[in-house]
C-alpha positions as CSV (number, residue, x, y, z in Angstrom):
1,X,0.0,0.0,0.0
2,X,1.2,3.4,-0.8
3,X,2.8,5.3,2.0
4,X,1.1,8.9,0.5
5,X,-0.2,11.2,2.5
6,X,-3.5,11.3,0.1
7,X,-4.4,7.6,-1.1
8,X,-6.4,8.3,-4.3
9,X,-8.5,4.9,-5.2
10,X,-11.7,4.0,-7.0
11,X,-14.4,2.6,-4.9
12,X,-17.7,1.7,-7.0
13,X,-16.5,4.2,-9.8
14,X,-16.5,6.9,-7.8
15,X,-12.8,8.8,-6.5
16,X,-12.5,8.3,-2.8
17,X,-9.5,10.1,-1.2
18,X,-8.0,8.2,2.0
19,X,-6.5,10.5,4.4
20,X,-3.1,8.5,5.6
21,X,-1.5,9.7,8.1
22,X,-2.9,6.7,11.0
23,X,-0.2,6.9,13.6
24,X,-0.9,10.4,14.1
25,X,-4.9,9.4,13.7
26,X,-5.0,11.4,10.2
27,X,-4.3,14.6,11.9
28,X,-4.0,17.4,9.7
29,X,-0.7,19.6,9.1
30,X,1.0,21.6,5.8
31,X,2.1,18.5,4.1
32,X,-1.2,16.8,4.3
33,X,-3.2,19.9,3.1
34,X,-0.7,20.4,0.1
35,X,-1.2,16.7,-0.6
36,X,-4.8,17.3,-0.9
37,X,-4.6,20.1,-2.7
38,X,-2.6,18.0,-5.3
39,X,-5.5,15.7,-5.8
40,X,-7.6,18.4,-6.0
41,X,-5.3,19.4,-8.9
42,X,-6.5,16.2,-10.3
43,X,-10.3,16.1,-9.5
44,X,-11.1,19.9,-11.3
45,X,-9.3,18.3,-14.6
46,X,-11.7,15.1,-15.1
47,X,-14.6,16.1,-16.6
48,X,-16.3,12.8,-16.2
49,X,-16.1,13.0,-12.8
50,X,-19.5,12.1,-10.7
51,X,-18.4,11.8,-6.7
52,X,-16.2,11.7,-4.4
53,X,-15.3,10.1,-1.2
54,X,-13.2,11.4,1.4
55,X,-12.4,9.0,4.5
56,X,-9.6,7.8,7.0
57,X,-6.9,5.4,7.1
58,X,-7.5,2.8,9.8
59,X,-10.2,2.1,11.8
60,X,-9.8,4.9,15.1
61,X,-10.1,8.0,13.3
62,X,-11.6,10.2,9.9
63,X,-9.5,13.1,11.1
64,X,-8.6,13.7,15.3
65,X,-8.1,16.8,14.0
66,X,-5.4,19.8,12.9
67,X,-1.8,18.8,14.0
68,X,-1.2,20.2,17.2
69,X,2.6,19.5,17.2
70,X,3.3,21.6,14.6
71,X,0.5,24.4,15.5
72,X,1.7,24.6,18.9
73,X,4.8,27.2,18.3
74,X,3.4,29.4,15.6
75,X,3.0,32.9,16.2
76,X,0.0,34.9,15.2
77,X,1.0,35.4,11.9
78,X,2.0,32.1,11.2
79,X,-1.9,30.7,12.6
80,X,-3.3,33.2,10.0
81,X,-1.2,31.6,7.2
82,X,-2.1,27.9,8.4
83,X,-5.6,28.6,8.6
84,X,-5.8,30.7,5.2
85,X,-3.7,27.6,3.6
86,X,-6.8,25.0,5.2
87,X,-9.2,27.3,4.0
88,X,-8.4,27.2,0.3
89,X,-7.9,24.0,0.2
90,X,-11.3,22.8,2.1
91,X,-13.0,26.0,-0.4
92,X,-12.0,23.8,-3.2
93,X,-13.0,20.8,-2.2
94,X,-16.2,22.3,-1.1
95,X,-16.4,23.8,-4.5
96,X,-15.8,20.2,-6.8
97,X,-18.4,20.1,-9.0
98,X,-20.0,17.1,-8.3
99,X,-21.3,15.6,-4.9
100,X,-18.4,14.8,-2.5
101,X,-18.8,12.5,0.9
102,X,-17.4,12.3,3.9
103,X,-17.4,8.2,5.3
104,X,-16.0,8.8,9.0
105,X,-14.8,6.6,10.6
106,X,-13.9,7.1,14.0
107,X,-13.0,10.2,15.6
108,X,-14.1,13.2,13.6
109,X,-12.6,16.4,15.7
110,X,-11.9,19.7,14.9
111,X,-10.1,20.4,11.9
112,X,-11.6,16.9,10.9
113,X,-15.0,17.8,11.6
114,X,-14.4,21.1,9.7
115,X,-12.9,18.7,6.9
116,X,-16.3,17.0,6.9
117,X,-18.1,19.9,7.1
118,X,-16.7,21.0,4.0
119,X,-18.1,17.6,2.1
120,X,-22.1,18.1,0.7
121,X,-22.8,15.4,3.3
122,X,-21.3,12.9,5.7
123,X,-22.7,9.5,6.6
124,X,-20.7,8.0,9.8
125,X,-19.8,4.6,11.0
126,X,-21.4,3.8,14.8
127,X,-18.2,4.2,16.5
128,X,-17.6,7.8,15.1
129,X,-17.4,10.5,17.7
130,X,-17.1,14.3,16.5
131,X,-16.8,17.9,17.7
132,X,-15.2,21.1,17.4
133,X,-13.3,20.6,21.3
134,X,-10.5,23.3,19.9
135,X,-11.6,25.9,23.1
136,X,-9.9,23.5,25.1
137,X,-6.6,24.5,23.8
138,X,-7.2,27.9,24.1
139,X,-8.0,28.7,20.6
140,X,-11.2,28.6,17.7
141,X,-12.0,26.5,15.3
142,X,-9.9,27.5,12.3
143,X,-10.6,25.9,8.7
144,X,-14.1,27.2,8.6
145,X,-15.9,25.3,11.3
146,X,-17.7,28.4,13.6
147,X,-19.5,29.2,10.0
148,X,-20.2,26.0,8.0
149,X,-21.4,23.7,11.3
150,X,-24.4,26.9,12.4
151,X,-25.1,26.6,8.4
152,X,-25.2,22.7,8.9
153,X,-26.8,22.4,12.4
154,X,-28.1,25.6,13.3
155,X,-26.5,28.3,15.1
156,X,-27.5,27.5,18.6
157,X,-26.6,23.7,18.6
158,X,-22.9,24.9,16.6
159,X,-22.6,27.8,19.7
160,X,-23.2,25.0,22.5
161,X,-20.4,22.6,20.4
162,X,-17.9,25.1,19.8
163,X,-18.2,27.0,23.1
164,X,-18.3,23.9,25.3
165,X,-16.1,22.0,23.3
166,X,-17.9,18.6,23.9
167,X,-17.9,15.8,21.7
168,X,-20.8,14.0,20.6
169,X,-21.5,10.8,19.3
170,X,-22.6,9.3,15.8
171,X,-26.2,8.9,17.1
172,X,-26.6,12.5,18.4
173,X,-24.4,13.7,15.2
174,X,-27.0,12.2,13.6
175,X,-29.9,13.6,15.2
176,X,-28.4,17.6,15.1
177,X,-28.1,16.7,11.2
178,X,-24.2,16.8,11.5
179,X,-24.5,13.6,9.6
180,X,-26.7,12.1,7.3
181,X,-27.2,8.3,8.2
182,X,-25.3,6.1,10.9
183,X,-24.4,2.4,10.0
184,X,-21.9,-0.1,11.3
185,X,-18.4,0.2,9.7
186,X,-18.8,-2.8,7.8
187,X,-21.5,-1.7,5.9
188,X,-19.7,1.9,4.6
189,X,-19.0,-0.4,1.4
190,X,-21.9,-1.4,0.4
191,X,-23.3,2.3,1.1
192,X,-20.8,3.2,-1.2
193,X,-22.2,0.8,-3.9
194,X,-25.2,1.8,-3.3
195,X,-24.4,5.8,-3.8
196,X,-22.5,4.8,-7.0
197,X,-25.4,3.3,-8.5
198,X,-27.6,5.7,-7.9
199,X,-24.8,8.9,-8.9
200,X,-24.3,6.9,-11.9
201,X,-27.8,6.0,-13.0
202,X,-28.5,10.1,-13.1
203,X,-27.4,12.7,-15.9
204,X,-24.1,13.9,-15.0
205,X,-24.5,17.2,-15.8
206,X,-28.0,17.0,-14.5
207,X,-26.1,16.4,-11.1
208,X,-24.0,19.1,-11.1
209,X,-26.6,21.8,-11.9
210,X,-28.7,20.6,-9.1
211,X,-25.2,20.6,-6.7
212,X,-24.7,23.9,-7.7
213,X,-28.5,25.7,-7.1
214,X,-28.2,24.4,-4.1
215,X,-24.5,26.0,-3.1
216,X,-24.8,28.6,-4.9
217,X,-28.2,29.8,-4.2
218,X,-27.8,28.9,-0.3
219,X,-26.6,32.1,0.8
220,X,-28.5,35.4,-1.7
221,X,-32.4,35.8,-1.2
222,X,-35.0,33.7,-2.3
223,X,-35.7,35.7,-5.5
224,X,-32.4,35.3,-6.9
225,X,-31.7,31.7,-6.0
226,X,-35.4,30.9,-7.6
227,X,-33.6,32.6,-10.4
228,X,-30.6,30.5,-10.7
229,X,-32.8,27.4,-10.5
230,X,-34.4,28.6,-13.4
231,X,-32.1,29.3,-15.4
232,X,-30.0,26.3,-14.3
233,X,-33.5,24.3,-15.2
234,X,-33.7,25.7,-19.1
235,X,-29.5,25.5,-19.5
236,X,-30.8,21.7,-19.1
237,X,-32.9,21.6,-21.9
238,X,-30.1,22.0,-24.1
239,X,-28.3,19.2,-24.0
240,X,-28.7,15.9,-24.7
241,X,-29.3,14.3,-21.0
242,X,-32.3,15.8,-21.1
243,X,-33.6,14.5,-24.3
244,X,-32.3,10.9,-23.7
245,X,-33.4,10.7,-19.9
246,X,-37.1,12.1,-20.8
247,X,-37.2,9.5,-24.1
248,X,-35.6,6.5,-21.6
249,X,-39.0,7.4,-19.2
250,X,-41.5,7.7,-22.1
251,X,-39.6,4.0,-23.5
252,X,-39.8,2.8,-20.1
253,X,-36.0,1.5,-20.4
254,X,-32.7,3.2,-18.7
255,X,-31.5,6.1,-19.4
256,X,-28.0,5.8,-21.2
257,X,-26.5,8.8,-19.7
């Protein structure tokens, strides 16, 4: 097995990046976010992309969170160059085209949760256990985390995690809408199958126009996102998913997308 930083593999037909770094439980630090950035390289250049996966090597840990070892000496200015540099790089992968996932396994903690949190959705394994616990050593969260979890959970549940600190489990992560759906590790497989199936069964660009109304309509008023879905909506009518996926219904067969 490859010793990289970033394992990039193909589960189901879908990319899945494997964060590998298990002796220091996947925790992140500059090499490992310029490593991801390289795949990201990658990703934005295949145009018949449809998902991607984004878990942890091992079985105790997604991400324990941003490397405390090498955070623990910088001065101010160096934090605000870390954090920029684990901004960009969870921007972009927030910003991939196509519907990325976070599998976690394990523990899930501050820069790890705000790695997640940066995926459209997350779907944990039973033994996962996340939070944002970085007030404990003195500091915020830092990659994103005080702004994408209130946008994910609400902003009173993301003030109690971020201000206490606690960690929570999968079950509870599940019920805040941290995650999506809980199931034992052994079954993250076949949920991957599963996803693949149905990503691949849908009209790729069909896909990404619906991935982006929702991003990009998110944050501007309700006129203006109705207004990109419409014309995100029409833009579909002319190509040739549209023609092929409405003939496939009408023939009663699949689509051949």
């Amino acid at each position: 097995m490859s010793d990289a930083l970033i394992q990039r593999s193909e589960r189901h037909g879908l990319a899945c990046l494997t964060i590998n770094r298990p002796k220091a439980l996947n925790a992140l630090n500059s090499a490992l976010l310029d490593a991801l950035a390289a795949e990201l390289d990658a990703l934005e250049a295949e145009p018949d992309l449809r998902g991607v996966l984004i878990t942890g090597a091992g079985d105790k840990a997604f991400v324990a969170g941003a490397d405390i070892t090498e955070m623990r000496e910088l001065s101010a200015a160096q934090a605000r160059d870390f954090a920029q540099r684990g901004l960009a790089t969870l921007k972009r992968l927030e910003r991939l085209p196509v519907p990325v996932v976070a599998l976690v396994n394990g523990f899930c903690l501050g820069g790890g949760c705000e790695l997640a949190l940066a995926c459209d959705w997350a779907v944990a394994s039973d033994n996962a256990i996340l939070g944002q616990p970085e007030v404990a050593l003195g500091v915020i969260p830092g990659f994103g985390g005080t702004q994408r979890l209130p946008r994910r959970v609400g902003p009173a549940m993301a003030l109690d995690l971020v201000t206490t600190g606690r960690k929570i489990d999968a079950q509870e992560a599940l019920r805040i809408g941290l995650v999506n759906q809980v199931m034992p590790q052994a079954d993250l497989d076949a949920y991957v199958e599963r996803l693949a199936k149905q990503l691949n069964g849908n009209g790729p660009q069909a896909v990404r126009g619906a991935k982006q109304a929702v991003h990009d309509g998110h944050d501007q008023d309700l006129d203006s996102a109705l207004a990109l879905e419409t014309g995100l909506f029409a833009l579909a009518f002319a190509g040739d998913e549209q023609r092929e996926g409405m003939s496939a219904f009408v023939d009663k067969r699949k689509p051949d997308f």
